[in-house]
C-alpha positions as a Markdown table, in Angstrom:
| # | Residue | x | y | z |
|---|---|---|---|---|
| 1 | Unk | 23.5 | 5.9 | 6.4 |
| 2 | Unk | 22.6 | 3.0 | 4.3 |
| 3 | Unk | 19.6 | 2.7 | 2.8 |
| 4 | Unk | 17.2 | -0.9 | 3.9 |
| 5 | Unk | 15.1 | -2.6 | 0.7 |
| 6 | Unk | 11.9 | -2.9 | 1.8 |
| 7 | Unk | 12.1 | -6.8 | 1.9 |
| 8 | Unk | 14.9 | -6.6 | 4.0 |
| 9 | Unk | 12.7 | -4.8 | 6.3 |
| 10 | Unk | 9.7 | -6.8 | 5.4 |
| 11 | Unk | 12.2 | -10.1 | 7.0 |
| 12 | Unk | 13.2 | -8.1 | 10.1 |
| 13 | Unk | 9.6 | -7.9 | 10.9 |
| 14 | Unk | 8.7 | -11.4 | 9.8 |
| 15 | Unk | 11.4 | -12.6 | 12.8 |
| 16 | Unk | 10.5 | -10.1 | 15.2 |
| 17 | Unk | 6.7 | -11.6 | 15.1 |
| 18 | Unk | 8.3 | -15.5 | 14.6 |
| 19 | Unk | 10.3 | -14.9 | 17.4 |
| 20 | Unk | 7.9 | -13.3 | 19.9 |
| 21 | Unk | 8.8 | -10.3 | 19.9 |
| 22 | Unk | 4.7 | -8.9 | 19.7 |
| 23 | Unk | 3.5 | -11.3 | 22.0 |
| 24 | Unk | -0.1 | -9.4 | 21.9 |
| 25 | Unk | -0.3 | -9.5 | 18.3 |
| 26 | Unk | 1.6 | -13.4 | 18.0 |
| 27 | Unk | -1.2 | -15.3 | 15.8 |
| 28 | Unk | -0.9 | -17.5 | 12.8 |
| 29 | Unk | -2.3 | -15.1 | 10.7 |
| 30 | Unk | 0.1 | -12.6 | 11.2 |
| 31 | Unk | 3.2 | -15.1 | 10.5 |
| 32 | Unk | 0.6 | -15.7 | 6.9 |
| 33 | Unk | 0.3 | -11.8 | 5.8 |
| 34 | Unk | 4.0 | -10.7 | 6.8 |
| 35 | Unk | 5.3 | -13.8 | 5.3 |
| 36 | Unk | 3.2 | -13.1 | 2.1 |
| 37 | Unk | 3.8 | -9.6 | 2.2 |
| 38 | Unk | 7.5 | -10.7 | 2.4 |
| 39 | Unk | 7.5 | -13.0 | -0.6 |
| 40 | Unk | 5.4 | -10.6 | -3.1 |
| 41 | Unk | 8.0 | -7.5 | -2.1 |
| 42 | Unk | 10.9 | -10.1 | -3.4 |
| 43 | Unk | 9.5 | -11.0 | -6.2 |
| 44 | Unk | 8.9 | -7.2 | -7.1 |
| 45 | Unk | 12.4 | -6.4 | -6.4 |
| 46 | Unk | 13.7 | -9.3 | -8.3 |
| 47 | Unk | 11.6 | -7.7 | -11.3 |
| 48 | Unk | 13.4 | -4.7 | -11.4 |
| 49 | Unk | 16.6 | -7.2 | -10.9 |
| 50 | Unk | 16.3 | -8.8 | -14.0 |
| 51 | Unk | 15.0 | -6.3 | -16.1 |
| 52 | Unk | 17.8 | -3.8 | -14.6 |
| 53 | Unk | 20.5 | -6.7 | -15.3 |
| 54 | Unk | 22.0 | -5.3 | -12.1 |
| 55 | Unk | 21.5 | -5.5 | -8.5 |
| 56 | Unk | 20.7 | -2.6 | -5.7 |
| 57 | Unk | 23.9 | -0.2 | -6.1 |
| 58 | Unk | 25.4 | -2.0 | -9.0 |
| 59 | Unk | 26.6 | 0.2 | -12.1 |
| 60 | Unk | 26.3 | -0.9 | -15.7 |
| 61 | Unk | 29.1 | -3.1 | -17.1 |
| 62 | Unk | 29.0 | -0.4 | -19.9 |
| 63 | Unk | 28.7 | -2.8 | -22.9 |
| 64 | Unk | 24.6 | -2.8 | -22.2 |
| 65 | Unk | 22.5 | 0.0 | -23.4 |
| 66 | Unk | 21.0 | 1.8 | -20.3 |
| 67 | Unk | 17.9 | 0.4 | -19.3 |
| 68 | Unk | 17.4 | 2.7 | -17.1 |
| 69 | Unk | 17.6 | 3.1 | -13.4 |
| 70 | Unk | 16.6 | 2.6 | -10.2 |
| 71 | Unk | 14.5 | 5.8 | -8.5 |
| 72 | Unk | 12.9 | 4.5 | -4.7 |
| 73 | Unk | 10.2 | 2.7 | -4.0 |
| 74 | Unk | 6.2 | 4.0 | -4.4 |
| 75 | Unk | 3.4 | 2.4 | -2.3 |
| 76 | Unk | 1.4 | 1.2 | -5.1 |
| 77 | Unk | 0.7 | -1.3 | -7.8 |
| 78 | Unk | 1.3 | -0.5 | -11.3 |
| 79 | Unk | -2.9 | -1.1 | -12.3 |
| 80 | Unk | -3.4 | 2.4 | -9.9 |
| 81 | Unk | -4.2 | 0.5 | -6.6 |
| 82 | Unk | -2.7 | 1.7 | -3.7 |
| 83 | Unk | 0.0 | -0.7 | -2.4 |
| 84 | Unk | -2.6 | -2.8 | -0.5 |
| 85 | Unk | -4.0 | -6.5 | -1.3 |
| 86 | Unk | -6.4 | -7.4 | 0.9 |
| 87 | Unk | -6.2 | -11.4 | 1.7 |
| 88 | Unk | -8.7 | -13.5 | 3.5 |
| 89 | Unk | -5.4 | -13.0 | 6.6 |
| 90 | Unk | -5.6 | -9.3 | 6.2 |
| 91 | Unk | -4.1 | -6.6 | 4.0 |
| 92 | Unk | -0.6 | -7.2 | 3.0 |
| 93 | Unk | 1.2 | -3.8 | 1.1 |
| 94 | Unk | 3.7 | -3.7 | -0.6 |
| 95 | Unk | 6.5 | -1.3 | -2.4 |
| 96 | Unk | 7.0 | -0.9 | -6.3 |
| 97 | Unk | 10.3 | -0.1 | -7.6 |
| 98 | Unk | 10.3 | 2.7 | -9.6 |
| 99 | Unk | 12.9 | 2.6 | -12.6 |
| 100 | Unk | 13.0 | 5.2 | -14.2 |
């Protein structure tokens, strides 16, 4: 079983709502917060990217000192709020990498 990043998720959602797939629920606002929620959980993810100097299941080249390594995902931000910004559209969460 392979594992889904959350923004991978995040996207599948984003299209299911772009595509009509909630028709109850299909409102601009809704394309707004799970686009945004989409965008912040990328840039999150590209965080840990860089600062890993590896992508998701990439190992080390070896030559770099360990930075560490990647451990899931935690529902929170890092100042201690729970993964949850509320907008004027609505809450939008998000997922932290942990790196451990």
């Amino acid at each position: 079983m392979k594992r889904i990043a959350p923004s991978e998720r995040m996207r599948k959602e984003l299209e299911e709502v772009m595509n009509g797939g909630n028709r109850e629920g299909f409102l601009m606002s809704e394309i707004i917060r799970k686009g945004g929620e989409l965008v912040l959980q990328e840039m999150l993810e590209q965080e840990a990217t860089e600062f890993l100097g590896r992508k998701r299941y990439e190992r080390s080249n070896g030559d770099s000192k360990g930075k560490g390594y990647r451990n899931g995902y935690e529902p929170r931000l890092p100042a201690g709020q729970a993964g949850r910004i509320k907008t004027s559209e609505g809450e939008i969460r998000v997922e932290q990498p942990q790196l451990r």
